[in-house]
C-alpha positions in Angstrom: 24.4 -43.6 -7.8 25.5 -46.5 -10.2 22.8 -48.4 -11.6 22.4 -52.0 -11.0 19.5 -53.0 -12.8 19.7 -54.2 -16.7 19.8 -51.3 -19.3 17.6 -49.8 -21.5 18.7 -50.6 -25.1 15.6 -50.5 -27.5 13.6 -47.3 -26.3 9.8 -47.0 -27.5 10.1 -43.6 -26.7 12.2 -40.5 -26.1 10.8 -38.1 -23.2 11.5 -34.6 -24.6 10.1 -33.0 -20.9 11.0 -34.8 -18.2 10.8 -34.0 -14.4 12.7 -35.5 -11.7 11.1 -37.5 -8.4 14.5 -37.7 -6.3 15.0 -35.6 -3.4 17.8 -33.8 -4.9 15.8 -33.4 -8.3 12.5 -32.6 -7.2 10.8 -29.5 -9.6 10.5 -27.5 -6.6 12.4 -27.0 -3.2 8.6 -25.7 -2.0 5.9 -28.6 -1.3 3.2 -26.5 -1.5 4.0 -26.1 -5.3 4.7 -29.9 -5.9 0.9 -30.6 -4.4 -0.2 -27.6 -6.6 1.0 -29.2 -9.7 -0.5 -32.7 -8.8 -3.9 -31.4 -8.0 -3.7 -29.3 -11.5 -2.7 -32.6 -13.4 -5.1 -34.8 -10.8 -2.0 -37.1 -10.1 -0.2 -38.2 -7.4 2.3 -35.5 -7.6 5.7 -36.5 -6.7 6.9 -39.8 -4.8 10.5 -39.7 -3.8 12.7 -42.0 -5.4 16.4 -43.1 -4.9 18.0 -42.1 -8.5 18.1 -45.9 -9.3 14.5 -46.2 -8.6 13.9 -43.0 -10.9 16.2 -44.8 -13.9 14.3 -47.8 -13.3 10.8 -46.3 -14.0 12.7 -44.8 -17.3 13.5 -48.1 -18.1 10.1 -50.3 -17.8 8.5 -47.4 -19.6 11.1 -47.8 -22.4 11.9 -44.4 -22.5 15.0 -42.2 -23.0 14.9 -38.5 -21.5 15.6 -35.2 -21.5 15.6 -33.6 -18.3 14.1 -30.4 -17.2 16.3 -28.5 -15.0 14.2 -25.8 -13.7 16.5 -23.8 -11.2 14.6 -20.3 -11.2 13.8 -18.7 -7.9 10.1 -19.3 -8.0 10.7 -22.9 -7.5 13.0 -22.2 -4.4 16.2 -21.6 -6.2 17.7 -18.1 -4.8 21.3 -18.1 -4.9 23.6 -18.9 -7.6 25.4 -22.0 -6.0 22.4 -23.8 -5.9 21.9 -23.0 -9.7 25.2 -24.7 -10.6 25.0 -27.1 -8.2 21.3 -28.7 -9.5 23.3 -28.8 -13.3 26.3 -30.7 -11.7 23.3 -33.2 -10.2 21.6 -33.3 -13.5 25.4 -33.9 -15.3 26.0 -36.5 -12.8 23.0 -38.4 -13.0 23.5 -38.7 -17.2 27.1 -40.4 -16.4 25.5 -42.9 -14.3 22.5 -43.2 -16.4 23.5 -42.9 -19.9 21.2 -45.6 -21.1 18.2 -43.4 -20.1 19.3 -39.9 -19.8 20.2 -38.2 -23.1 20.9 -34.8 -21.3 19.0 -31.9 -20.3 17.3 -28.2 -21.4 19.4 -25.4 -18.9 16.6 -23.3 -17.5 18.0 -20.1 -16.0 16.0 -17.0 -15.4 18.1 -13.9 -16.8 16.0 -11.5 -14.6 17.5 -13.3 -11.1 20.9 -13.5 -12.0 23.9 -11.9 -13.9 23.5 -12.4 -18.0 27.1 -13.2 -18.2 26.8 -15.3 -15.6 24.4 -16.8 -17.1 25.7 -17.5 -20.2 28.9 -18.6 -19.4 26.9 -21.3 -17.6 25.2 -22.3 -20.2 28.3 -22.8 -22.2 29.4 -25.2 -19.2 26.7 -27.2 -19.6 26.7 -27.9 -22.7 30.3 -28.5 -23.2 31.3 -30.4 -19.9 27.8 -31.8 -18.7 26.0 -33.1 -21.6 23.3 -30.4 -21.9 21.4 -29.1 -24.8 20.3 -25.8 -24.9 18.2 -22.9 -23.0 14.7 -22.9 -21.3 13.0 -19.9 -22.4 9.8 -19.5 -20.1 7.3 -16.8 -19.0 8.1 -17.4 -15.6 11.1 -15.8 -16.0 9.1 -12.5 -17.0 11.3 -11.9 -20.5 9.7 -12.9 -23.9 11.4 -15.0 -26.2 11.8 -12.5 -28.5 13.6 -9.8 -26.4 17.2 -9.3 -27.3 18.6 -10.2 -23.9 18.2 -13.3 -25.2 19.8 -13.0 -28.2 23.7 -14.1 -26.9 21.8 -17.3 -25.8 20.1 -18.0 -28.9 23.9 -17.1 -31.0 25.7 -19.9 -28.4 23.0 -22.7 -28.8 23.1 -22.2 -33.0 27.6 -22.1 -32.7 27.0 -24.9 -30.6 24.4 -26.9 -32.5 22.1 -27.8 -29.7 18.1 -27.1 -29.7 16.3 -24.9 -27.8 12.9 -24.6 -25.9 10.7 -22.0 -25.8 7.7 -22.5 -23.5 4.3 -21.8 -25.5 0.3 -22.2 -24.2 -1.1 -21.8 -20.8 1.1 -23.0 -17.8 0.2 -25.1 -15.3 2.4 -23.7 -13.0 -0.3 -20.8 -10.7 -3.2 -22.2 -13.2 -6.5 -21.4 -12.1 -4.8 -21.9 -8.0 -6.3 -19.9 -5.0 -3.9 -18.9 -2.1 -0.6 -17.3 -2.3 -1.0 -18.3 -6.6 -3.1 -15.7 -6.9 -2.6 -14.0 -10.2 -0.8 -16.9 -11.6 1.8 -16.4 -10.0 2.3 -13.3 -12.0 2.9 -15.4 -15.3 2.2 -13.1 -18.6 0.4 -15.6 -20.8 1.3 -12.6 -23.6 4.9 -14.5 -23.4 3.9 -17.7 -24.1 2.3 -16.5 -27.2 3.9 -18.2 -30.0 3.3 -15.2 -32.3 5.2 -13.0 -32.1 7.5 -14.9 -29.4 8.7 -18.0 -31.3 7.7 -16.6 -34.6 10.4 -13.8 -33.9 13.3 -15.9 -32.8 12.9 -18.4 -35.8 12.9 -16.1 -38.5 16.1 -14.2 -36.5 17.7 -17.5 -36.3 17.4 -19.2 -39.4 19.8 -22.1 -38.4 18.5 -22.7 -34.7 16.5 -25.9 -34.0 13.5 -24.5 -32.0 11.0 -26.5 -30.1 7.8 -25.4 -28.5 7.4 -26.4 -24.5 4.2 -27.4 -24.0 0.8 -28.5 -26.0 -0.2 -24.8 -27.1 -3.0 -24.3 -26.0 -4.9 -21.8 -26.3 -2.6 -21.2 -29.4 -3.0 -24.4 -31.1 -3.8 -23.4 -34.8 -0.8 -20.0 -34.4 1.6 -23.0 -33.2 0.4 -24.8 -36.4 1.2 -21.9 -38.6 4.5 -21.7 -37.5 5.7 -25.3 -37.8 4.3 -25.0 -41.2 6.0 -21.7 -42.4 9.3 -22.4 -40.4 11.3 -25.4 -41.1 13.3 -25.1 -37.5 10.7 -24.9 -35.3 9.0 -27.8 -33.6 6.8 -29.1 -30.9 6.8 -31.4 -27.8 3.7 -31.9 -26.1 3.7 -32.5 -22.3 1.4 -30.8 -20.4 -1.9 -32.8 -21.8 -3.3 -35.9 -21.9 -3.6 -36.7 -26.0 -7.1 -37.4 -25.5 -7.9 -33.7 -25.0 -5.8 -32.5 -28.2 -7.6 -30.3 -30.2 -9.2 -32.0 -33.4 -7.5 -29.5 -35.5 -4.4 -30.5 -34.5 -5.4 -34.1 -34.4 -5.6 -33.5 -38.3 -2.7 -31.6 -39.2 -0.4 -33.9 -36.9 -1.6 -37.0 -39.4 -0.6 -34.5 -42.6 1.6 -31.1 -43.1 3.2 -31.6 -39.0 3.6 -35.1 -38.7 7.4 -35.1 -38.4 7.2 -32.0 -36.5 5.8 -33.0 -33.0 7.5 -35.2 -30.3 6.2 -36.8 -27.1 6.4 -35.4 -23.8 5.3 -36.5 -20.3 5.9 -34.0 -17.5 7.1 -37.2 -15.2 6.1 -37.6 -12.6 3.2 -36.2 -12.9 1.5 -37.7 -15.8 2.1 -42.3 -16.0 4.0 -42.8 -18.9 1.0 -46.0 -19.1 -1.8 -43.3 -19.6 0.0 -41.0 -22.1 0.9 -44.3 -24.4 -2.7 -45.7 -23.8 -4.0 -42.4 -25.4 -1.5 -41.9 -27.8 -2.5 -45.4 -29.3 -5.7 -45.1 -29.2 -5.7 -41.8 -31.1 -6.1 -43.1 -35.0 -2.8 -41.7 -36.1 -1.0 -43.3 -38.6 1.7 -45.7 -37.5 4.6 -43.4 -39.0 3.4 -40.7 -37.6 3.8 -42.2 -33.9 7.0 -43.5 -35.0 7.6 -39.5 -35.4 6.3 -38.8 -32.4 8.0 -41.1 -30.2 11.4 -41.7 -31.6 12.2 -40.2 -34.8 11.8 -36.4 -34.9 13.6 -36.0 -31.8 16.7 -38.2 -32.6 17.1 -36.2 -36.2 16.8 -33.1 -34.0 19.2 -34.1 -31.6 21.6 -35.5 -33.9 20.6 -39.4 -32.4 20.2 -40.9 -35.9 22.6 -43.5 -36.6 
């Protein structure tokens, strides 16, 4: 997997969501669900790449990432080798890619497989494959705030590594006919940020969490938060910046301008498009600055 081509040394940007267009890495071992997400996002949807292709996209949009690693069973991953196996992939591609891959967000749904299992997974991850911490998401069916999630939340704070907790409408069954009916059985009452991420901040004064997703339909509760809690953040894949909500527009130019980071959802959304919008916005030029580079490397300990 070695890359060849010349490496990425001054990012514009870091990608705090970032998908994967290899074979290995693709969001889904079901390609109904990748052409489900790219007629949501009216994209392409996924091209398969050799990982050096992949980096090399990284690298002529100037961005660093974090990876997503997604391995719950509604995206085809049902036993628990293919769990650990898809983290060794995502360990091995941040060796080989260092220059573009910070690390990656361990997404494992606690209502498939063992909590201990789980957890001492998680601990692998993050001290032998680079990883930061845990994926909370309604897909997996548990809020944020229920205590099986507490031992998670106590490792990532010992171990100093952010979290994610997915917050707003998914995209994932959105508004899809056929076998998505229902939304694939997706409670939007756990993406709710209040009480969900409201909850877990106050519990964990000393944990650096950050919201997955623009929150819509939450926008103004996500606001509220970011304001009243000093560890809580925001990255904001999922929408074009075009479309953000003109209440937000204002408070991400005052009280949460070094609160929100960027996010793309590659490969769905062109890094081109997202920076296009981004710029032609009317935020202040620090405020980008925030937005691209500088929240995320004080919150993942990148400054230098």
């Amino acid at each position: 997997m070695a890359a060849k081509s010349k490496k990425l040394t001054n990012p514009k940007a870091i990608d705090m969501e970032c998908l994967m267009s290899t074979k290995e890495g693709a969001v889904s071992r079901d390609p109904g669900m990748i052409e489900m997400l790219a007629a949501y996002f009216k994209t392409m949807g996924l091209r398969i790449k050799t990982e050096d292709e992949q980096a090399q996209d990284w690298r002529e949009a100037g961005v660093q990432v974090v990876i997503m690693s997604q391995a719950h069973k509604l995206l085809g991953f049902t036993e628990w080798s293919q769990v650990v196996e898809r983290h060794n992939y995502i360990g091995q591609l941040k060796k080989d890619y260092p220059d573009v891959i910070l690390g990656f967000w361990v997404g494992i749904s606690i209502a498939d497989f063992s909590i201990w299992k789980a957890l001492k997974e998680v601990e692998r991850c993050i001290k032998d494959l680079g990883s930061f911490g845990v994926f909370v998401t309604g897909m997996y069916g548990i809020p944020a705030n229920d205590k099986m999630w507490w031992p998670f939340y106590d490792m990532c704070q010992d171990a100093g590594v952010p979290i994610k907790i997915s917050v707003g409408a998914t995209a994932g069954g959105a508004g899809q006919g056929g076998g998505s009916v229902g939304g694939m059985g997706i409670r939007l009452s756990t993406e709710k940020p209040i009480p969900n991420v409201d909850d877990v901040a106050a519990a964990f004064p000393n944990l650096t969490i950050i919201g997955h997703h623009y929150p819509f339909p939450w926008v103004d509760e996500m606001t509220a938060i970011m304001i009243h809690k000093n560890n809580v953040y925001c990255e904001v894949h999922g929408w074009r910046p075009k479309y953000f909500h003109d209440n937000f527009r204002r408070e991400l130019n005052t009280r949460i301008k070094s609160k929100i980071m960027f996010g793309s959802d590659y490969p769905f959304f062109p890094y081109a498009t997202l920076f296009e919008d981004w710029q032609a916005s009317n935020y202040k030029p620090e405020v980008l600055q925030n937005v691209y580079l500088n929240t995320a490397r004080k919150i993942l300990g990148l400054e230098k």
